[in-house]
C-alpha positions in Angstrom: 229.0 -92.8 -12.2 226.5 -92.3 -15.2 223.2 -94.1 -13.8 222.4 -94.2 -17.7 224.8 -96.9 -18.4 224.6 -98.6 -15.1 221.2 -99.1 -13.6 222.3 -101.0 -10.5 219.9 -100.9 -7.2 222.1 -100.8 -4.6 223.5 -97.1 -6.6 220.6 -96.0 -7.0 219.8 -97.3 -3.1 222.6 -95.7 -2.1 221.6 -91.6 -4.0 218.7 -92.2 -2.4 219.9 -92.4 0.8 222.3 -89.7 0.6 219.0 -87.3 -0.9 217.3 -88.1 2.5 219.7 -87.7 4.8 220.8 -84.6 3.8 217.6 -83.1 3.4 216.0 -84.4 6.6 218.9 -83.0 8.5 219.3 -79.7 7.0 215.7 -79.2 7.8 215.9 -80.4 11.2 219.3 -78.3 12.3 218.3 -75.0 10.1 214.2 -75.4 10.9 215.2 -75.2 14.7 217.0 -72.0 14.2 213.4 -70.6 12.0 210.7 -72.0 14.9 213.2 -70.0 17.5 213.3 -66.9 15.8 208.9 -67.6 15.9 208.6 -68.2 12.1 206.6 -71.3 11.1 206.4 -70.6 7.0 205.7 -74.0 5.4 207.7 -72.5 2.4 210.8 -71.4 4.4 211.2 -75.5 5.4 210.2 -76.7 1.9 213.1 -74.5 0.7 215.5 -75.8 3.0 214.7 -79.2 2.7 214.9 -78.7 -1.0 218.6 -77.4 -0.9 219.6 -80.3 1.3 218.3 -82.4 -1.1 220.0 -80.7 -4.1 223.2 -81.1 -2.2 222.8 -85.3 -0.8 222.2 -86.2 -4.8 225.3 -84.3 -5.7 227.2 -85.9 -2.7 225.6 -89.3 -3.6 226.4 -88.7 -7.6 230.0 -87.6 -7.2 231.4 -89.5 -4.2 232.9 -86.3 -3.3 233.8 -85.1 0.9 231.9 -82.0 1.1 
């Protein structure tokens, strides 16, 4: 899917989607294992979340099962 040649909503809807529940989850299942270990780092979350997301839009882009 190119979203160049086909702006449609619900596609687009649907990327979006994917982005946040990947990146929601990875930081809630691998921020639990941080705060137990004691470390709090805003960055350390911000990174995680940011690789969650980098993987949902290539799940949501591609279609693939991971």
């Amino acid at each position: 899917m190119l979203l160049t040649k086909t702006n449609k909503f619900p596609e687009i809807a649907n990327i979006a989607l994917w982005v946040g529940l990947f990146a929601s989850s990875s930081v809630l299942l691998l921020g639990a294992k941080n705060i137990t270990h004691n470390r709090k780092d805003w960055k350390e979350f911000a990174a995680i979340g940011s690789l969650g997301a980098i993987i949902g839009a290539y799940y949501g882009v591609k279609k693939f099962s991971l």
